[in-house]
N, C-alpha and C positions, 0 to 999 in steps of 0.2 A: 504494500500500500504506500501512493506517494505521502512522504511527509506533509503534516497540514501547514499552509501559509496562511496564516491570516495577513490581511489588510487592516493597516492601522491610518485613520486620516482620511480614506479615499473621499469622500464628501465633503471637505474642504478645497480638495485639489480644484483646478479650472477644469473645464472643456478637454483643452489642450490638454490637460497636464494627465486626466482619464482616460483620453485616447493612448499615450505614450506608456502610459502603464500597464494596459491591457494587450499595447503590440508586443511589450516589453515581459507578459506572462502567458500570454492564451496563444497556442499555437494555431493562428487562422490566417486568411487568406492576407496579403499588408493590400489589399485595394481596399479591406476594409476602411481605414481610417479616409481614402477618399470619397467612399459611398456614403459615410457620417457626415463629413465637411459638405457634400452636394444635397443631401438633402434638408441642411438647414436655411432656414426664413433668411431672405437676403436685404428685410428690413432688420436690424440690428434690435428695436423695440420690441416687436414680435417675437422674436425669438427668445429675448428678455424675458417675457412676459410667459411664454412658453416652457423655458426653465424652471420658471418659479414653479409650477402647477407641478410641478414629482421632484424625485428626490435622485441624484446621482446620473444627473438628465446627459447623453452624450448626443445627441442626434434628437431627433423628429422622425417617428412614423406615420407615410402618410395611408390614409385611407379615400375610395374615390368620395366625393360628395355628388350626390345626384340628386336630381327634384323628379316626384312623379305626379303630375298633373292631371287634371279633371275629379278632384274629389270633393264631392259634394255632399256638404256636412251641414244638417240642420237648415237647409235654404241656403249656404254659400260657399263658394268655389274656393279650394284650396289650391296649390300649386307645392306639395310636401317634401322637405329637403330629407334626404335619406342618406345615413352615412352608412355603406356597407361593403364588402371586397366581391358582394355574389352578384351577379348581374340580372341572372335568374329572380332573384326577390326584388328587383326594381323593376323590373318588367311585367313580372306577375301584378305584382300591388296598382302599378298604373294601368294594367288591360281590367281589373277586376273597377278599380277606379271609374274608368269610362264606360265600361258594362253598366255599373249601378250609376253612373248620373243618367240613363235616362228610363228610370223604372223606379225615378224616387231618390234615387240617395241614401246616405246613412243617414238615420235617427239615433240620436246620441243622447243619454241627461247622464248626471252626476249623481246618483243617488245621497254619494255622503262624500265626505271631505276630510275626515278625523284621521288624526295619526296619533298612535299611543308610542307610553313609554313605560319604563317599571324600575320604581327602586327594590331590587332585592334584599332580603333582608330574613335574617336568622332569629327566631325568637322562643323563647321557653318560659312557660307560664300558664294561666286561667284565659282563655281563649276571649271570652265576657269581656272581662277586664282589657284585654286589647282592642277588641269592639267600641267598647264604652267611650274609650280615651280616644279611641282615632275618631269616633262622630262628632266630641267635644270639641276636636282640634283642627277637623278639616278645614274650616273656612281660614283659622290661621295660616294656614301650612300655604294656602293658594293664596293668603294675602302678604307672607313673605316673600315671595318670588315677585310680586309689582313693581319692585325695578325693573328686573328684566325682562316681567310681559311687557311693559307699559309701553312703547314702542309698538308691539306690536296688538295690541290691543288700539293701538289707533287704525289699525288697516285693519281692522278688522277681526281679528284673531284670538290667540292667547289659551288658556287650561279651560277646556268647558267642563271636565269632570274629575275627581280619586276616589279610586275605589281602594277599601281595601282587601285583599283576596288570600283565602287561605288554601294553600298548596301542599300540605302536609301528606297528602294522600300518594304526593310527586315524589316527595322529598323530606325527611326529617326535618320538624324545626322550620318548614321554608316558609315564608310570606311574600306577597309582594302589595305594592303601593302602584296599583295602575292605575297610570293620567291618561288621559285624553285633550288633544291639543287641535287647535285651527291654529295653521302657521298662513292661513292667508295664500300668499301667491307666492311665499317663499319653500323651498324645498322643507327647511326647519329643524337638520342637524343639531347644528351648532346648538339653537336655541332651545329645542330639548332636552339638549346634554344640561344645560346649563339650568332650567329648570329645575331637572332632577335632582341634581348634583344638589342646586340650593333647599329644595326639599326634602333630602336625604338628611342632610346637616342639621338643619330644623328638628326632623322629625326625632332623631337620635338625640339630640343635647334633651328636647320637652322628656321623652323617656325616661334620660338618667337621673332625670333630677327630680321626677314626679316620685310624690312622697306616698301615693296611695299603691304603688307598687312596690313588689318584695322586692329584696337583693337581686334573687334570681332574675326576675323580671325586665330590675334594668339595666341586666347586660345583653343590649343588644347586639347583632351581631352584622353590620351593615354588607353583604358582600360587593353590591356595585349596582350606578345607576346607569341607565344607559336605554336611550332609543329603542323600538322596536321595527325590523323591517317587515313585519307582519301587520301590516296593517287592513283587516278585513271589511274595514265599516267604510277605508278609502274606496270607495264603488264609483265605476263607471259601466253602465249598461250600453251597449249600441248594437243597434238591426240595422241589416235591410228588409226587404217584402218586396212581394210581386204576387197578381195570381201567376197558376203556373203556367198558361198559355204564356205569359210576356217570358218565359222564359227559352220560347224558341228562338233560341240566335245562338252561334257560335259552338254548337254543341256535337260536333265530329257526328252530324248525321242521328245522334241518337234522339228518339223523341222526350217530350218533356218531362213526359212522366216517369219515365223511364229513369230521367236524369236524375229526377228528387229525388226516388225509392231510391236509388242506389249513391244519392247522396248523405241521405239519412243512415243508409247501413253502415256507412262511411264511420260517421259523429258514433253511432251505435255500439259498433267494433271498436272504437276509441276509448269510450266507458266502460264496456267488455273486459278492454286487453289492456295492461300498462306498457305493453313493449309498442302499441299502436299510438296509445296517448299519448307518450312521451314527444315521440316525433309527431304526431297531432299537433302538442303545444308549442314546439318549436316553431312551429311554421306560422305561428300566431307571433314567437317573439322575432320572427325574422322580421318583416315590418313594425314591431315596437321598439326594439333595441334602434335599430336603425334610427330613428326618429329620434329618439331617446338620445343616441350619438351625436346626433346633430344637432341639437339644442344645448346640449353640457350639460342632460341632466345620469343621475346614475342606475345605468341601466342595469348593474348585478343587481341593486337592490328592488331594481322593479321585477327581475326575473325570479330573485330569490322568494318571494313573497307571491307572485303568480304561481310559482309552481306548491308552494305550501297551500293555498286557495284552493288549489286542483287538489290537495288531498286530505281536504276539508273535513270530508265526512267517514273518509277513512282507511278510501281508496285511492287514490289517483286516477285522475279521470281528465275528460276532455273540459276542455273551458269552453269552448262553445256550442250549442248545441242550435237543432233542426227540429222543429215544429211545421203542421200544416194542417189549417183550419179552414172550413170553406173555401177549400179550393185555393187558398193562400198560402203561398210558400214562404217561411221564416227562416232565418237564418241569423244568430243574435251570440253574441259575447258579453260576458260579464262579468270582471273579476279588479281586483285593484289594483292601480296604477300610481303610487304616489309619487308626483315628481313639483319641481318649481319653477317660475318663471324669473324669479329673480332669487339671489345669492349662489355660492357655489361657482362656477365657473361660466352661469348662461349668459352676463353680462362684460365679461373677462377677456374669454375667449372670443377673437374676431370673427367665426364665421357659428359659431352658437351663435353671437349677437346679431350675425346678418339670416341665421334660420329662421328667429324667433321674428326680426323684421318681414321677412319672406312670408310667414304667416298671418301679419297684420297684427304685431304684438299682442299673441293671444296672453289672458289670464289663466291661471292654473289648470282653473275648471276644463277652460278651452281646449288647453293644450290634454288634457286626460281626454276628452273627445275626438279631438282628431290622431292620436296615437292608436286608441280604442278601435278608430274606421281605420286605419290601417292595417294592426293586426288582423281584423275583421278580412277585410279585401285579401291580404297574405293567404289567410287561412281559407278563404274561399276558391282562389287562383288555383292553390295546389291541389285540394281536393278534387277539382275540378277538372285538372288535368287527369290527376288518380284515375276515379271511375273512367273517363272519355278517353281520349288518347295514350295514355300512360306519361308517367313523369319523365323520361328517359327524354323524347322525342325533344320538348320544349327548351329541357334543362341542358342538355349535350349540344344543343343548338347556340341558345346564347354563352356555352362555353368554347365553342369552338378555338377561340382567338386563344385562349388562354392554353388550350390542347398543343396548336402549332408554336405557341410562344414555349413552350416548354421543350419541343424538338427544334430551336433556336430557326425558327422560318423566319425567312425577309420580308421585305414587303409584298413581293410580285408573287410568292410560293403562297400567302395566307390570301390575297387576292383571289388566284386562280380557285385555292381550298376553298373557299365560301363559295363560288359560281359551283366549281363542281360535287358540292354537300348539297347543293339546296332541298334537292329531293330526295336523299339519300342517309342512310344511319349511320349515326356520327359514332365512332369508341375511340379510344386511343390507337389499341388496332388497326383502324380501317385507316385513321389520318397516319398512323405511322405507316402505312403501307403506300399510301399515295404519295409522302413525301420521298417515300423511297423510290416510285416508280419516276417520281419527276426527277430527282435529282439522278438518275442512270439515264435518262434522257436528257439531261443537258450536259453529260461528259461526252 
């Protein structure tokens, strides 16, 4: 085993000074440190500003940004900036897009907006007794923190509720102190941490020094306050509908009805199977991450809380599902999406700042709705293709470039490859085979 080097400092050092130490231990290609140097911001600010946002920053990775156009949300036309490397999921979300602007659109609401958080905490004693004392003390405990709501209790916001919750059944001893907060149109990190944090301290000194509890009693045991990325009450609901005659169009010949029944089996098989769901859901956060990217809000935590959602009741299962009612075809998602429009990095960052303008600086609520028809369209596209054509035909197609890019084609070799694929099955296979016939004919 090689001996261990640790690194002493490296987070001080410059740019420069990172690169040269890494040519100077990692045995890798040296064009590296010119692929670092080309892909940084050649405005000197930006890139500034760029650095700041991580920690040990050598470079810039770039991802494409693309808009998919004609999404029709609530009565008005979006134009959606999509940060993603799949081509496939930008393509899908805007053909699903302009399929559903003229059969209605997406119907979006917010059912809720609440994000919690919970100070953990250890406690041993007459269970009554800690009842008693946290009902005496709630309203204090939320009027200590008024510094730090107070700001945002001007937009709107701030602790709408604390519970306190006994968890012993989880855990020895365990309690928790769940809040409930509107952060407004801010994501709300920081400011829950900060919340808690002052509520935790509160809540522990009233404890120790309350005289109507034993010894035991007031040795509390605080383990940690902190956010929750589960937030199940953050609800955003959106449909499409159609009857199902408007759904004759684009359907590889298959009839309508045809198309629902075996789109339903589809959603069906998803709640059924978790190995179906899983990738179900994915195809939902292909167009929300994307979104999500593009704006500077944080998409692990909207994924990680989607998929805890999807296993709500005990399974894992699909987030959206397929109803049909007189003759009306539904198709609807609804799960939580916490994200913000301001703090964090959406107004920081230069092209989150130019997403969110792109959208007509939506408000939180907004921005949960039109990420919501996105997933929505995503998850519609694929399925779609599923049951009708197969995914293979659409997906291999808009990879093409990336197939010849990878057997290093030029430009006239990926020209000629796209004329002569158009009608034909795309693998790696069949394009390695054709660059091989081209290139024996041009020696």
């Amino acid at each position: 085993m090689d001996k261990i080097q640790i690194i002493h400092g490296f987070s001080r050092l410059s740019r420069e000074e990172k690169i040269r130490h890494i040519l100077s231990v990692v045995d890798t290609n040296k064009e590296l440190s010119n692929d670092f140097k080309s892909h940084l911001h050649t405005n000197p600010s930006y890139q500034k500003r760029y650095e700041e946002f991580s920690e040990n920053t050598v470079t810039n990775y770039f991802l494409p940004f693309s808009l998919a156009p004609n999404f029709f949300v609530n009565g008005k036309f979006y134009m959606v900036p999509m940060v993603i490397e799949e081509s496939s999921v930008v393509a899908a979300a805007s053909a699903a897009a302009k399929y559903w602007a003229v059969r209605g659109g997406f119907h979006s609401k917010v059912i809720s907006a609440i994000k919690t958080g919970q100070v953990h905490f250890l406690w041993r004693g007459d269970v009554n007794n800690l009842v008693l004392f946290f009902d005496n003390q709630k309203r204090e405990l939320i009027k200590s923190a008024g510094s730090i709501t107070k700001n945002m209790r001007k937009r709107g916001g701030g602790i709408i509720d604390i519970e306190l919750l006994d968890k012993r059944e989880k855990y020895p001893d365990y309690f928790q102190l769940h809040v409930k907060f509107d952060t407004a149109d801010s994501m709300g990190a920081n400011f829950i941490n900060s919340v808690l944090e002052n509520i935790a301290k509160v809540f522990e000194y009233k404890i120790q020094f309350n005289e109507n509890f034993s010894d035991k009693e007031r040795n509390i045991e605080i383990i940690m306050s902190i956010l929750s990325n589960y937030s199940p009450e953050c609800l955003v609901e959106t449909e499409v509908q159609c009857s199902i005659d408007q759904l004759e169009s684009n359907l590889e010949s298959m009839p309508a009805h045809k198309f629902v029944n075996k789109l339903k089996q589809a959603v069906d098989i998803a709640n059924a199977d978790i190995s179906r769901a899983v990738t179900h859901n994915k195809g939902i956060f292909n167009g929300i991450d994307s979104v999500m990217l593009a704006t500077g809000n944080d998409f692990r935590a909207i994924e990680a809380q989607g998929h805890a959602y999807a296993a709500k009741d005990g399974q894992y299962s699909a987030l959206s599902e397929v109803s049909i009612e007189n003759n009306i075809f539904h198709f609807k998602l609804k799960m939580p999406i916490s994200l913000g429009t301001v703090g964090g990095i959406t107004r920081l960052h230069p092209l989150a700042k130019r997403s969110l303008e792109l959208l007509g600086n939506p408000n939180a609520k907004e921005l949960m709705q039109i990420a919501s028809s996105v997933g929505l369209a995503s998850n519609f596209s694929s399925i779609k293709s599923l049951v009708t054509k197969g995914i293979q035909a659409g997906h291999m197609r808009m990879h093409l470039k990336n197939i010849l890019r990878s057997f290093n084609a030029g430009e006239e070799e990926i020209n000629l490859a796209v004329n002569y694929f158009k009608n034909k099955k795309i693998s790696h296979n069949t394009v390695e085979h054709f660059l091989d016939r081209l290139r024996k004919k041009e020696k």
